[in-house]
N, C-alpha and C positions, 0 to 999 in steps of 0.2 A: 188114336188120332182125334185130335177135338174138332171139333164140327162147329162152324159159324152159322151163328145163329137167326144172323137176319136172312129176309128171304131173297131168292136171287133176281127178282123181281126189280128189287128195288136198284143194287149196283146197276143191274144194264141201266133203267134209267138215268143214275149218275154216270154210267160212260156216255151213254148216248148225249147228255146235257156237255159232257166236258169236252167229248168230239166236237159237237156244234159246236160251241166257245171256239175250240182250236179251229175250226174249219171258218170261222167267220173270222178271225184273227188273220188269219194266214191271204183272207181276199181282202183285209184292211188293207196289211202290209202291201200286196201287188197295186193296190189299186195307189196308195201313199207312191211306191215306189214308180211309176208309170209317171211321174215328173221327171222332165227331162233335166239337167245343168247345165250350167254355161261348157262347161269343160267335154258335153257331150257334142255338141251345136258342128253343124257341118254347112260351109257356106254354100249356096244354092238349092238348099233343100228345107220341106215342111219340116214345122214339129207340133205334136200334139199337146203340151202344155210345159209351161215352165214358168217358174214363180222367181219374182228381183222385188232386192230393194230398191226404189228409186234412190240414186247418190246426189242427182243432180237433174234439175229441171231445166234448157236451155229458151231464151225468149223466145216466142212465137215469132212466127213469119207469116205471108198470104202467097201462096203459091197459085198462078192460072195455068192448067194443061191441058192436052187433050183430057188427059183420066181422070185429074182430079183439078176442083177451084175451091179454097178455103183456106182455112189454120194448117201451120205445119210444124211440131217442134220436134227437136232433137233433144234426145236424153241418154242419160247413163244411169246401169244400174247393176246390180250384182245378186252373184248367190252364196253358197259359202265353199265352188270352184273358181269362179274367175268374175270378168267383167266383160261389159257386154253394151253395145249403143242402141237406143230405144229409138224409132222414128213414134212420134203419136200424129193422129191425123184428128181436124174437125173435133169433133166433142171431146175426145180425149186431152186435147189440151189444156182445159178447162178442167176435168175430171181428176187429174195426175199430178203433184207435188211433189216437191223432194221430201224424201221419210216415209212415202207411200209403201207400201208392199202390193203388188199385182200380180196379176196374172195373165197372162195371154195363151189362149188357146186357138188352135189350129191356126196358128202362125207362120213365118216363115222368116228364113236367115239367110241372109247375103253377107257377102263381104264388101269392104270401101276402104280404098285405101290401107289394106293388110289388115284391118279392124272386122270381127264381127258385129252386125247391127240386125237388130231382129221386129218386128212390127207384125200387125195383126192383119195387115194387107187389105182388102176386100171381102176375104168371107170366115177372117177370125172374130176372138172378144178379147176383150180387155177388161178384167173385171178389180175395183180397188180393195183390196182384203183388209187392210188396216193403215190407220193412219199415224 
């Protein structure tokens, strides 16, 4: 039987290197996949992130309430499930363009009118990924 000649020293380190590769691969992928879609979205309830393109940027308004006084716009935007209605509040209206790519996290989804519409509410973000 012929006997390999490197020492055995060295293969563990190369598993040990190729495990780690795989093991940090494998938390990419969960952590990639922990975005939500439009086609997941359930109306009355939070979600933890989900990435649209902005389709469509609707003009600003000024809205006075009890909860909120400032800019209000309406938007549309998609993933590559479905489509979906954007509330932006105050600075985001400014921040936000059609062709945008975003993100909103710890968000929330209601329904209007048989339509899903999703906004970053009070204690989510909205952050602009690319333009």
């Amino acid at each position: 039987m012929v006997q390999d000649s490197k020492p055995k020293h060295k293969n563990n380190s190369r598993d040990k290197s190729i495990l780690s590769h795989m093991k940090n691969e494998s938390r990419n992928q969960r952590a990639s996949s922990s975005r939500q879609r439009v086609s997941e979205l359930v109306a009355n309830q939070k979600f933890q992130r989900l990435e649209l393109v902005v389709l469509r940027r609707y003009p600003r308004r000024l809205v006075s309430s009890e909860n909120f006084t400032g800019s209000l716009a309406a938007a549309c935007g998609r993933d590559e499930t479905g489509i979906v209605g954007i509330v932006l509040w105050a600075n985001q209206v400014k921040q936000v363009k059609t062709g945008d790519i975003i993100r909103i996290e710890n968000g929330w989804c209601r329904s209007r009118n048989g339509e899903l519409v999703v906004s970053t509410g009070k204690t989510g973000t909205l952050t602009v990924l690319d333009r």
